[in-house]
C-alpha positions as CSV (number, residue, x, y, z in Angstrom):
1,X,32.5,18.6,17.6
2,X,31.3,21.0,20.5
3,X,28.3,19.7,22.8
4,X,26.6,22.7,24.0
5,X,23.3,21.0,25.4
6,X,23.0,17.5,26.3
7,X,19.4,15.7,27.1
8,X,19.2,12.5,29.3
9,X,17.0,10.4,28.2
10,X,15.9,7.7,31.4
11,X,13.3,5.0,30.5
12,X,11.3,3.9,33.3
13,X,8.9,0.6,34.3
14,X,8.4,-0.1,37.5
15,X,11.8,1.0,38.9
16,X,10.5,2.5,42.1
17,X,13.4,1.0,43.8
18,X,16.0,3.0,41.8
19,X,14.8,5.8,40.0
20,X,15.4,8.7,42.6
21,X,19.0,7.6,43.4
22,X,19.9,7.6,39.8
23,X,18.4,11.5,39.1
24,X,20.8,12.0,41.6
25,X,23.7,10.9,40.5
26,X,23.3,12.0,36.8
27,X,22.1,15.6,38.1
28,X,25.3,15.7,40.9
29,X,27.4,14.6,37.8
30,X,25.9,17.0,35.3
31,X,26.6,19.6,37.5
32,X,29.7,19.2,38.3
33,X,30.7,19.3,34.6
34,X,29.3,22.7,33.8
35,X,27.3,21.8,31.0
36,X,24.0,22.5,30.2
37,X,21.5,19.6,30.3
38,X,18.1,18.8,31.1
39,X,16.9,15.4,31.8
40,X,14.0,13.6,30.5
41,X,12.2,10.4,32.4
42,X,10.1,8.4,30.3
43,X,7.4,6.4,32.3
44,X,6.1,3.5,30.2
45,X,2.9,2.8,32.2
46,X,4.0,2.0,35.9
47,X,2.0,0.3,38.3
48,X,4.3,1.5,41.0
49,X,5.5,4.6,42.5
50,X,8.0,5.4,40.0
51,X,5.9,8.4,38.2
52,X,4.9,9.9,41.5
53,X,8.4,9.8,43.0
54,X,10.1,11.6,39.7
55,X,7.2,13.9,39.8
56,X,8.7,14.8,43.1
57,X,12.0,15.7,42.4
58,X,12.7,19.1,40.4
59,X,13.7,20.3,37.3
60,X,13.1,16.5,35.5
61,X,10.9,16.3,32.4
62,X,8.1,13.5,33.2
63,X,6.8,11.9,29.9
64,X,4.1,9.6,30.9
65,X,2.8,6.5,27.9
66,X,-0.8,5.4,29.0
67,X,0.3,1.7,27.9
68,X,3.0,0.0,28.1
69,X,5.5,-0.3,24.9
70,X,8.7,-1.2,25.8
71,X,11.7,0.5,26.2
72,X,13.0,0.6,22.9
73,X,9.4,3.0,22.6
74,X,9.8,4.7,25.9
75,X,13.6,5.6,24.5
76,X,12.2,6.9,21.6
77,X,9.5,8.9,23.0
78,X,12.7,10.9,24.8
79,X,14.3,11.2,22.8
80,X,12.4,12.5,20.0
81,X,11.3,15.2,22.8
82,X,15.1,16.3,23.7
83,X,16.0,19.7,22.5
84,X,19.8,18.3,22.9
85,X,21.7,17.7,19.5
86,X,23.3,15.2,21.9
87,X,21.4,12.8,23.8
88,X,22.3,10.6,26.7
89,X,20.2,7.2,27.4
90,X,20.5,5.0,30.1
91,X,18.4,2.9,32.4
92,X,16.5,3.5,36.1
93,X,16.8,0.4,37.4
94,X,20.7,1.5,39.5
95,X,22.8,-0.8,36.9
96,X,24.9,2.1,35.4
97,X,27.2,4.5,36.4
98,X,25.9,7.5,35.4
99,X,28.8,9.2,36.7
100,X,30.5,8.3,34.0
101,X,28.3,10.1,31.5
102,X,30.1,13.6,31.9
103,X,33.5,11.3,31.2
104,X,31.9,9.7,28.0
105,X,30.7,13.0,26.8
106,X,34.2,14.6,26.5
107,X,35.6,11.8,24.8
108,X,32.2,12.0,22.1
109,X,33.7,15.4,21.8
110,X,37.2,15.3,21.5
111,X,37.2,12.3,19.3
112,X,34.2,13.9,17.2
113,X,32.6,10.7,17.6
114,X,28.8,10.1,16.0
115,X,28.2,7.4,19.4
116,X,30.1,6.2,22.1
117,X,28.5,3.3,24.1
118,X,29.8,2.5,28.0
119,X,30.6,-1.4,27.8
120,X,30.1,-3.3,30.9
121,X,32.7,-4.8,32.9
122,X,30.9,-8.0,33.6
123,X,27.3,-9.8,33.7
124,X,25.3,-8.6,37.0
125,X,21.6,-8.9,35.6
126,X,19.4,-11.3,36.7
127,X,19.3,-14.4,35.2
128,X,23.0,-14.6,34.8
129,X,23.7,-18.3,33.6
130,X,20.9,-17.8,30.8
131,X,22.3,-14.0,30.1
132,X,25.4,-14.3,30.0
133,X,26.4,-17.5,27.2
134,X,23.1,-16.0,25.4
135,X,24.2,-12.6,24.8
136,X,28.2,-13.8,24.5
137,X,26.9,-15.5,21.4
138,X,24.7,-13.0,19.8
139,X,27.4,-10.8,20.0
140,X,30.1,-12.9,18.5
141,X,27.3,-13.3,15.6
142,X,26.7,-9.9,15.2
143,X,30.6,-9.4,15.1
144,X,30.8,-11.9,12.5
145,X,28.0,-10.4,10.2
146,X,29.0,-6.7,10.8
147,X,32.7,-7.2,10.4
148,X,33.0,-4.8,13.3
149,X,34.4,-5.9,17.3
150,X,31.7,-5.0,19.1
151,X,32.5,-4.8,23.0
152,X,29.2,-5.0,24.1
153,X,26.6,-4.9,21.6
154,X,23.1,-3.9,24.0
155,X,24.7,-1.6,26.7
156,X,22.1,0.7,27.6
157,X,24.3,3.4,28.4
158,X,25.2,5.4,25.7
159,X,25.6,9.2,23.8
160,X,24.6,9.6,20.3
161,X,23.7,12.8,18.1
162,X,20.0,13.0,18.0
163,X,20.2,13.7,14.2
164,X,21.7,10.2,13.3
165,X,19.2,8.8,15.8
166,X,16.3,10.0,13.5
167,X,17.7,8.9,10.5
168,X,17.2,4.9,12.1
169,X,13.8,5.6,14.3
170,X,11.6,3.7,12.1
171,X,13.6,0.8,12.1
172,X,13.9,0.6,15.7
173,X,11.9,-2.0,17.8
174,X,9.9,-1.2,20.7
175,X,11.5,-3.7,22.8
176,X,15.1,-4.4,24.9
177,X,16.5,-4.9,20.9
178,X,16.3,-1.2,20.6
179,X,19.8,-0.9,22.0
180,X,21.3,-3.5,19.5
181,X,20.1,-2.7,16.8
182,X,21.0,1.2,16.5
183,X,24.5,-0.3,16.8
184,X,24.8,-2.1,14.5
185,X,22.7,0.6,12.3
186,X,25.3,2.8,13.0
187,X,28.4,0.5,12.2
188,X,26.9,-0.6,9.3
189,X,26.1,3.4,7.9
190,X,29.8,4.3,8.6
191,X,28.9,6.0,11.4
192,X,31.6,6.7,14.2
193,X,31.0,5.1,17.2
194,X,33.3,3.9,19.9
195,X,33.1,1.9,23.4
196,X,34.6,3.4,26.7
197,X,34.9,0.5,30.1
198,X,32.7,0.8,32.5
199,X,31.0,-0.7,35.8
200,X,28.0,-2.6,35.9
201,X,26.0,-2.7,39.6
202,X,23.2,-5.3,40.0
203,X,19.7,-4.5,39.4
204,X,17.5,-3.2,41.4
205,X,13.9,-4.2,40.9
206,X,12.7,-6.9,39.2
207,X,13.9,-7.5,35.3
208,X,11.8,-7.8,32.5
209,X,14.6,-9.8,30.6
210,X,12.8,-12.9,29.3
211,X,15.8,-15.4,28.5
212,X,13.8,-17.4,25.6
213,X,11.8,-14.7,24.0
214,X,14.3,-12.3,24.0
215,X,17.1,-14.4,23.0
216,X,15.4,-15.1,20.2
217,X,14.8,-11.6,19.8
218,X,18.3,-10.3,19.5
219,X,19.0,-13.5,17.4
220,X,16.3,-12.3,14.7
221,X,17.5,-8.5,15.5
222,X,21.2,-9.0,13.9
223,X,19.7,-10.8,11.4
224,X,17.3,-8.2,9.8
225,X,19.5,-5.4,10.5
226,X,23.0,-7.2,9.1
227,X,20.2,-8.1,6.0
228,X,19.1,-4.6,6.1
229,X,22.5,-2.3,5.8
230,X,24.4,-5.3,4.3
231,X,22.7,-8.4,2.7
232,X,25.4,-10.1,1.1
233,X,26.7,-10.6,4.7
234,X,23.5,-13.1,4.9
235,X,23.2,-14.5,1.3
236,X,26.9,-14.8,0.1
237,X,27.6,-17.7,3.2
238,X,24.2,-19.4,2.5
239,X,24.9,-19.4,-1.6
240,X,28.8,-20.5,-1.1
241,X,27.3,-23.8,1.4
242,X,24.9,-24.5,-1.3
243,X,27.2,-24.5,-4.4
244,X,29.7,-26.3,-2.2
245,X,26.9,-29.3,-1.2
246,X,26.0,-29.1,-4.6
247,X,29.6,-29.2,-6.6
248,X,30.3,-32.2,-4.4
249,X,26.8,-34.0,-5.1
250,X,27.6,-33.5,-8.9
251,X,31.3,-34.8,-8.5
252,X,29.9,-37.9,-6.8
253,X,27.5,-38.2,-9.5
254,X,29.8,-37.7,-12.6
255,X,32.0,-40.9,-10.8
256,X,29.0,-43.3,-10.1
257,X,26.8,-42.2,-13.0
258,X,28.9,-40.5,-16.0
259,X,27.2,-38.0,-17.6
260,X,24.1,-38.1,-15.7
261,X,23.1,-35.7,-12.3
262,X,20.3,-36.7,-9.7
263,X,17.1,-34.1,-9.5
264,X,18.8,-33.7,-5.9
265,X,22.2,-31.9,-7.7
266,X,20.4,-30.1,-9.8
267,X,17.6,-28.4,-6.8
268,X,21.1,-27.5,-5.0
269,X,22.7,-25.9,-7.9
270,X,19.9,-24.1,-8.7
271,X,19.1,-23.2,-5.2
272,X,22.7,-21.6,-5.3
273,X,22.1,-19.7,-8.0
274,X,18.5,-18.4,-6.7
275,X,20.0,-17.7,-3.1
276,X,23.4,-15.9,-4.9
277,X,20.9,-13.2,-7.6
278,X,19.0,-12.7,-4.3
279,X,21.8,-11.5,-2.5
280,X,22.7,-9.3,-5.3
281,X,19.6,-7.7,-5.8
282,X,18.9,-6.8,-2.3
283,X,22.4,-5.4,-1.9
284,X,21.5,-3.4,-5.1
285,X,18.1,-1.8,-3.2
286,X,20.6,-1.5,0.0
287,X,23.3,0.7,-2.1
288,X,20.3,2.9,-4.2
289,X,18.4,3.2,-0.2
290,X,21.9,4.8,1.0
């Protein structure tokens, strides 16, 4: 697969702190790997300087929301604007080395990948004893339920061809889930999409991370979209616990009362059986929506 043009997509809230040094690094890099690229800055309703200081600098694409979304919208916004088959996210807050992106793009290319995703050497957000056991369990989960190691599952560095990127937009949330879940969208379509190390710096700015709403968030994230792509992955686990618990509930009845099961073996069994059609049915809608 050949990249001819590439489009950078960089969300921006409030990242006044970070924004100019980071066009900088991604336009020196750019441009030292002789390909053609334009970059597009996404400002998702700053109260600071950061749409007045891009506005500054030329030969960047300022997209401005008049309310604030999320950057799961603000990434969409860009990249639905790129005029790249290829398009390069990452974030304006001076956590990624977007150095690296002229590195990541070659190997997209030789490999003929669909994505690759830069995954981070270690934790440096804020908030790092809630982030860091949070997101180490959300992404054993969604390793787990997608049957796929996932090195980091929300890196928000990244290179993906804008046409598979379409075919998942509606699904995508507005929020910092957007990253997670075209991952596992992509592993779970058979998509081919690979990780490459990279650094992580600590943020500049202030975070939006919330560690209880969005925790919960990603938990309900690889949820939906494991249910989504592949719902026996959810219903199959559920329906084996409950035939189990039930099987042993009638086995304990058949010895204490012969020939005779409680109303409580019977709600199990059947709940098995209601769980297991269930899971076959949507996995029947998931095969005929592919």
């Amino acid at each position: 697969m050949k990249i001819d043009f590439v489009s950078i997509v960089v969300p921006v809230y409030n990242e006044e702190e970070a924004i100019a040094g980071d066009l900088e690094v991604i336009e020196r890099a750019m441009s030292a790997s002789h390909r053609d690229y334009e970059i597009i800055v996404v400002d998702d309703a700053s109260t600071d300087r950061s749409a007045e200081i891009v506005e500054g600098i030329e030969g960047v694409k300022l997209l401005k929301h008049r309310a604030n979304r999320g950057g799961g919208f603000a990434r969409n916004t860009g990249i639905k604007a790129a005029r790249g088959d290829v398009v390069v996210v990452t974030d304006g807050d001076g956590t990624y080395p977007n150095q690296e992106i002229p590195r990541m793009l070659d190997l997209m290319e030789e490999h003929g990948l669909d994505m690759i995703v830069g995954a981070r050497s270690k934790e440096a957000g804020t908030l790092k004893v809630l982030r860091t056991p949070a997101k180490w369990f959300i992404r054993k989960l969604a390793m787990w339920m997608s049957g796929f190691n996932i090195p980091d599952l929300n890196s928000g560095l990244r290179a993906l061809r804008k046409d598979v990127f379409m075919e998942f937009m509606e699904i995508l949330p507005w929020g910092h889930s957007w990253v997670s879940t075209i991952t596992l969208a992509m592993l779970s379509s058979a998509y081919q999409v690979e990780w490459v190390d990279i650094d992580y710096y600590p943020r500049k700015g202030t975070s939006t991370f919330h560690p209880i709403k969005d925790t919960y968030g990603y938990l309900t994230l690889v949820i939906r979209t494991v249910t989504w792509f592949n719902p026996l992955k959810i219903f199959m686990p559920l329906a084996l616990v409950l035939f189990l618990i039930g099987f042993g509930k009638a086995i304990f009845d058949m010895i204490n009362h012969p020939f005779y099961f409680t109303s409580n073996t019977v709600i199990l069994l059947m709940a098995f059986i209601q769980v297991l059609v269930l899971g076959l049915l949507a996995d029947l809608i998931a095969k005929r929506r592919k």
